[in-house]
C-alpha positions as CSV (number, residue, x, y, z in Angstrom):
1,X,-14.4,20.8,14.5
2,X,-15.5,17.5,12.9
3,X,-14.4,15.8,9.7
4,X,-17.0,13.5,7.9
5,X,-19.3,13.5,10.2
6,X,-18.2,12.5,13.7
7,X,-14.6,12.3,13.2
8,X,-12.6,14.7,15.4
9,X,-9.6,16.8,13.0
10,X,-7.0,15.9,15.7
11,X,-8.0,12.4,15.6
12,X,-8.1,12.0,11.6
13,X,-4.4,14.6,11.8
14,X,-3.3,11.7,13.4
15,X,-4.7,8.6,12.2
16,X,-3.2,10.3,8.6
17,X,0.2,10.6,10.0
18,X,-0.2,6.9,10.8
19,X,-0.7,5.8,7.5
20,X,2.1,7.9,5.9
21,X,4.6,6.4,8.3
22,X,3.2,2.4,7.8
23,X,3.2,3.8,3.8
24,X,6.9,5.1,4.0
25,X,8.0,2.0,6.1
26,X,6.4,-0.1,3.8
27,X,8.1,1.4,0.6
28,X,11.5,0.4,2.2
29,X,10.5,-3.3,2.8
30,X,11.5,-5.2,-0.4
31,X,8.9,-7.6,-0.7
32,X,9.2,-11.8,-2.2
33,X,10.2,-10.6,-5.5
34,X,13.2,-8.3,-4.0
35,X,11.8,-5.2,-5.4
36,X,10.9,-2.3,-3.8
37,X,7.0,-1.0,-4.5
38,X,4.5,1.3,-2.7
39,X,1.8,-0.4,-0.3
40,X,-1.5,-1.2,-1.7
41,X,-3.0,-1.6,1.1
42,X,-2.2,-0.6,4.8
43,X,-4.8,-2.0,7.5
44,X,-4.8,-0.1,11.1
45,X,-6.6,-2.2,13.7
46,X,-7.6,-0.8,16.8
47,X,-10.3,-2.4,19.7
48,X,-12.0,0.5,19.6
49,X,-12.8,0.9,15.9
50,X,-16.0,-0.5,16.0
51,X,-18.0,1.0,19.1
């Protein structure tokens, strides 16, 4: 089955559960400040990304 276009569903299952674990990580960091606020941004970087 393929998800927008030629995205596998395993693939974008797991690439999902990638983000919600840097997302939940990054919620527990406190950040300069020493408060505590969700990610606005979370960049996964692979070599592959790009073929």
């Amino acid at each position: 089955m393929a998800v927008a276009g030629c995205m596998d569903a395993d693939w974008a299952d797991e690439l999902a559960a990638a983000f919600s674990a840097k997302a939940a990580l990054a919620n527990d960091v406190t950040g300069p400040a020493r408060g505590q606020v969700p990610a606005g941004q979370i960049c996964i970087e692979r070599d592959d990304s790009f073929d």
